[in-house]
ChimeraX commands (.cxc) that place a marker at each C-alpha (Angstrom):
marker #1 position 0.00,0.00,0.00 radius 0.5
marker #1 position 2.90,2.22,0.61 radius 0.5
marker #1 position 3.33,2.24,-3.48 radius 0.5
marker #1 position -0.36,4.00,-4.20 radius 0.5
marker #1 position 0.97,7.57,-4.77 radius 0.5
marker #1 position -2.42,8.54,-6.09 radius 0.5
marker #1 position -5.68,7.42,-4.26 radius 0.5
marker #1 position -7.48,8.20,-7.62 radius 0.5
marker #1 position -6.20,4.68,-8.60 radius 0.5
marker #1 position -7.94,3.16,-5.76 radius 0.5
marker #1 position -11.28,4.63,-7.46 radius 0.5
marker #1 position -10.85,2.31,-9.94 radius 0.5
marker #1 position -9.58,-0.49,-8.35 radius 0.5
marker #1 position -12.92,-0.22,-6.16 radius 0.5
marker #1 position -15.45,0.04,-9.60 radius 0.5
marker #1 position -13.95,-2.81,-10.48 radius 0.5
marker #1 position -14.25,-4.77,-7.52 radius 0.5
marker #1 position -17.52,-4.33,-6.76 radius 0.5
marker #1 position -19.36,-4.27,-10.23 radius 0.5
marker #1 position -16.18,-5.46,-12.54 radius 0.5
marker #1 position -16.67,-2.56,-14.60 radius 0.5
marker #1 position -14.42,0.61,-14.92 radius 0.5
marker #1 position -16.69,3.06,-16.35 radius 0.5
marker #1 position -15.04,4.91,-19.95 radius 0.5
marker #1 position -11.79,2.17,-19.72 radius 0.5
marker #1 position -12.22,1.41,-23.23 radius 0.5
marker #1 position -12.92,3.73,-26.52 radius 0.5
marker #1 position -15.82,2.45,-28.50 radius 0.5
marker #1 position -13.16,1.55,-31.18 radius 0.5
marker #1 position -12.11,-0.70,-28.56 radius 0.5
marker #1 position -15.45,-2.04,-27.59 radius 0.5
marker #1 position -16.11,-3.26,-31.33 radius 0.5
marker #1 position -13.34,-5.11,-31.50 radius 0.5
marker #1 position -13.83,-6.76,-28.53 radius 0.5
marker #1 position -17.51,-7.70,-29.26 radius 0.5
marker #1 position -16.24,-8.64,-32.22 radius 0.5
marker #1 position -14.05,-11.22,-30.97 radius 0.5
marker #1 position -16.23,-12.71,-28.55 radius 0.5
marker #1 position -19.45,-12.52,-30.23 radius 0.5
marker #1 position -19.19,-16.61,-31.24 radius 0.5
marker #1 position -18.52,-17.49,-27.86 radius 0.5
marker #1 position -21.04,-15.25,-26.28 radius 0.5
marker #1 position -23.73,-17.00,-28.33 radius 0.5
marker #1 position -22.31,-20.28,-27.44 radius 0.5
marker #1 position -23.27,-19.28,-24.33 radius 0.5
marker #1 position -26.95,-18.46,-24.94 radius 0.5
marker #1 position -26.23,-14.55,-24.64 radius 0.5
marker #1 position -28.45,-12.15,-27.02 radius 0.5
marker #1 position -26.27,-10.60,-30.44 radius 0.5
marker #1 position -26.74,-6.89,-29.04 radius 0.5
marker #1 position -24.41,-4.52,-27.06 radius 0.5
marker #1 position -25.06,-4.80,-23.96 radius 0.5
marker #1 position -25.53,-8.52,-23.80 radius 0.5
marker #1 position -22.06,-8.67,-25.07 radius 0.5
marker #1 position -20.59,-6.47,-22.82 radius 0.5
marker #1 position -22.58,-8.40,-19.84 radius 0.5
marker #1 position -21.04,-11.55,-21.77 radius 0.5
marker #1 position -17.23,-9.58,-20.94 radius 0.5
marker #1 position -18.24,-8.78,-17.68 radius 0.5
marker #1 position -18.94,-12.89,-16.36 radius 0.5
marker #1 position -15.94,-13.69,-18.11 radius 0.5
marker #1 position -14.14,-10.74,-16.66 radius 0.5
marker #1 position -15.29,-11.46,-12.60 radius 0.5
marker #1 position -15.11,-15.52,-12.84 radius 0.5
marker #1 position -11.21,-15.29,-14.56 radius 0.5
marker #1 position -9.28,-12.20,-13.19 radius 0.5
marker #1 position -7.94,-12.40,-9.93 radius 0.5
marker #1 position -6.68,-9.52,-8.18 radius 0.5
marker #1 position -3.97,-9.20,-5.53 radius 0.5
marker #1 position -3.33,-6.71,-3.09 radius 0.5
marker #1 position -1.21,-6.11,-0.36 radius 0.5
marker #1 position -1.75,-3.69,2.76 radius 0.5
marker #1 position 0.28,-3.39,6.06 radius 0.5
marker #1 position -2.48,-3.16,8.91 radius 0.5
marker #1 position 0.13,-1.38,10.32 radius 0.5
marker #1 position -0.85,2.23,10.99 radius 0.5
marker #1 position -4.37,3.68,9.85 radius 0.5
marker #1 position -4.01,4.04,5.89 radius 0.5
marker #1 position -5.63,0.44,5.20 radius 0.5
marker #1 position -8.80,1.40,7.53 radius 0.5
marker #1 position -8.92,4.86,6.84 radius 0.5
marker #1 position -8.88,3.43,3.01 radius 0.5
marker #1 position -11.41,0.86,3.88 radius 0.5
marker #1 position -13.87,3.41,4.49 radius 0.5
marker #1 position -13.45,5.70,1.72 radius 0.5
marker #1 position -13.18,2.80,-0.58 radius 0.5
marker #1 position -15.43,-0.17,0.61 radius 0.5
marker #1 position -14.90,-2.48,-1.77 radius 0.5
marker #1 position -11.36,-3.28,-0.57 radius 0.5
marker #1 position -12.81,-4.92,2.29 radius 0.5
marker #1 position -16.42,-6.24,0.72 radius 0.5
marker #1 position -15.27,-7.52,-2.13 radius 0.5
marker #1 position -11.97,-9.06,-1.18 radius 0.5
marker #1 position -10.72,-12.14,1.02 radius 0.5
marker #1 position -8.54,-10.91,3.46 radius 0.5
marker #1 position -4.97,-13.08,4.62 radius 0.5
marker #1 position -3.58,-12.21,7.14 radius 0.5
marker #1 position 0.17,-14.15,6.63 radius 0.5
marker #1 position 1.50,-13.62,10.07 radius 0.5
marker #1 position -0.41,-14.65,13.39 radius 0.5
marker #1 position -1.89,-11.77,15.67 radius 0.5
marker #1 position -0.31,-10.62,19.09 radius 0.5
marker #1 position -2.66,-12.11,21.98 radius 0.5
marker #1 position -2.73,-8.64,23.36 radius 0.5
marker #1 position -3.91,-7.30,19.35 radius 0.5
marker #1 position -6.94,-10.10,19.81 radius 0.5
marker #1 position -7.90,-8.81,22.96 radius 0.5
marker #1 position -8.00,-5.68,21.85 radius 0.5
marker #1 position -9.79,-5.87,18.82 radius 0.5
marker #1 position -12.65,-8.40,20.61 radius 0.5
marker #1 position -12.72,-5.96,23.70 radius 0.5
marker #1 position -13.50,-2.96,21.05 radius 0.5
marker #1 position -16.59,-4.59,19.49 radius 0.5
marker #1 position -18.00,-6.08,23.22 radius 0.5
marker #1 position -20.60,-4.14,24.25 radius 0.5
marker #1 position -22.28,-3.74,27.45 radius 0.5
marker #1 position -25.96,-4.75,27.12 radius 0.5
marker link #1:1,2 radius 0.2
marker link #1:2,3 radius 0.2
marker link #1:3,4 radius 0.2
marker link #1:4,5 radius 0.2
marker link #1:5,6 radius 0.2
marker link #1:6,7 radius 0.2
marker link #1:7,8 radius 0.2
marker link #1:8,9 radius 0.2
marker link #1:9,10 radius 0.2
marker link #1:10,11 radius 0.2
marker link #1:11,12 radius 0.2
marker link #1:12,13 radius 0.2
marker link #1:13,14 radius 0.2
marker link #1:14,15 radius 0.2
marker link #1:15,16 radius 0.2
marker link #1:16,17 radius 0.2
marker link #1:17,18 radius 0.2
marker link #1:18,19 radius 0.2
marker link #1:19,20 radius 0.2
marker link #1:20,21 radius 0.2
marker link #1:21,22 radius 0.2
marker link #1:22,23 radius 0.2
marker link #1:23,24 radius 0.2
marker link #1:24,25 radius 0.2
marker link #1:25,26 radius 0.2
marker link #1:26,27 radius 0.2
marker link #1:27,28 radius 0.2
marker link #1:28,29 radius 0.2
marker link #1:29,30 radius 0.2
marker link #1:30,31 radius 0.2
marker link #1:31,32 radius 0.2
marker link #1:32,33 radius 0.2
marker link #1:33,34 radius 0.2
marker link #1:34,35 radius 0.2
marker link #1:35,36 radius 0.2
marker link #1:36,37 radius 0.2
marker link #1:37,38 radius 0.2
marker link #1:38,39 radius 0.2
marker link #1:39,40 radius 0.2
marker link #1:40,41 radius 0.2
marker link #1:41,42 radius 0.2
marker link #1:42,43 radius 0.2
marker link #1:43,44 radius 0.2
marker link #1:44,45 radius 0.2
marker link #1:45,46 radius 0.2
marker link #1:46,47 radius 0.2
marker link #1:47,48 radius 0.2
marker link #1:48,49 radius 0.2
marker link #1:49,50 radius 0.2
marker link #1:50,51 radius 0.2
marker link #1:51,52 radius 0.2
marker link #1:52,53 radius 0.2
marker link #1:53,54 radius 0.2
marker link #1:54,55 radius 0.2
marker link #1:55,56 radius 0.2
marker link #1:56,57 radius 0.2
marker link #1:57,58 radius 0.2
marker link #1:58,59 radius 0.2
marker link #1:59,60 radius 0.2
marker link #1:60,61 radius 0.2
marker link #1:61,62 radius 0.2
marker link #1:62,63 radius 0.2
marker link #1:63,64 radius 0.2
marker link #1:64,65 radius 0.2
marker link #1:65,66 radius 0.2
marker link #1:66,67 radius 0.2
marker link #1:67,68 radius 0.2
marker link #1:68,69 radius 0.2
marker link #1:69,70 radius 0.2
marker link #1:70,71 radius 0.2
marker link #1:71,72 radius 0.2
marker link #1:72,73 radius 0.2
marker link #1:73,74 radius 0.2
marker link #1:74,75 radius 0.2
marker link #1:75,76 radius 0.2
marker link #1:76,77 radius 0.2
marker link #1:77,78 radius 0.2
marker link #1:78,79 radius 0.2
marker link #1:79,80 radius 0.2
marker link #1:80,81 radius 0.2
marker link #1:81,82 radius 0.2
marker link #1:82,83 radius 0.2
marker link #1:83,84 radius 0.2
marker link #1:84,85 radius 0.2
marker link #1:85,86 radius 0.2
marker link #1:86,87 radius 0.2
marker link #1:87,88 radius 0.2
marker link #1:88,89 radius 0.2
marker link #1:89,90 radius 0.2
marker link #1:90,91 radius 0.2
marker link #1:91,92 radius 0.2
marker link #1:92,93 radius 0.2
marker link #1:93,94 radius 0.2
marker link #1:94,95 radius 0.2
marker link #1:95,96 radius 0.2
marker link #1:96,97 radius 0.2
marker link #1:97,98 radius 0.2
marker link #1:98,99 radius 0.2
marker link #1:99,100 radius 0.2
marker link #1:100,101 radius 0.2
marker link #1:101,102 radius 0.2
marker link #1:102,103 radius 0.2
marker link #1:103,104 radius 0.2
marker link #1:104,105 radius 0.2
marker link #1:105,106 radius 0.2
marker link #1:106,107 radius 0.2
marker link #1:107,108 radius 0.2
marker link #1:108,109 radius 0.2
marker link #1:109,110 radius 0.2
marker link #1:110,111 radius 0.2
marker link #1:111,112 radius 0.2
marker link #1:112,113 radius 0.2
marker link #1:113,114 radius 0.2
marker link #1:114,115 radius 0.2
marker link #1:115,116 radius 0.2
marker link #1:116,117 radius 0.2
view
């Protein structure tokens, strides 16, 4: 996380995550060749020959074969100060966590969301 110089990229990153689509990526030059070249194997598929069935076609394809990886220290409060301005990150993601958690960091964390009733 220490490499995003420009939140504006994190924008993105979140469009994509939560509806795989990044609005005005592509020119419509760009588009047409891509229907083009998919248009057999979206009716394969029982999709419709129009625009936006194609593009819905891209879009499965798209979410069920990209995988994204990102990495964020927990260190500090960028990744949950992120996390709220961009809520996909933690939606639309699985979260590792590669290195076991202090007891004390457990306590802590369960003793925050305990609440007297």
């Amino acid at each position: 996380d220490s490499q995003i110089t420009d939140e504006r990229f994190l924008v993105f990153i979140n469009d994509f995550l939560s509806s795989g689509n990044i609005p005005d990526l592509f020119a419509r030059e760009e588009y047409d060749n891509m229907f083009s070249a998919i248009r057999n194997a979206a009716k394969f598929a029982n999709y419709a020959d129009d625009r936006e069935s194609l593009f819905q076609f891209f879009l499965d394809k798209v979410r069920s074969n990209l995988h994204l990886i990102l990495c964020h220290s927990p260190v500090g409060s960028t990744f949950r100060i992120r996390g709220r301005k961009f809520p996909a990150l933690i939606s639309c993601m699985v979260l590792d966590v590669f290195h076991p958690w202090p007891r004390d960091a457990l306590i802590d964390v369960a003793e925050r969301f305990m609440v007297v009733l």
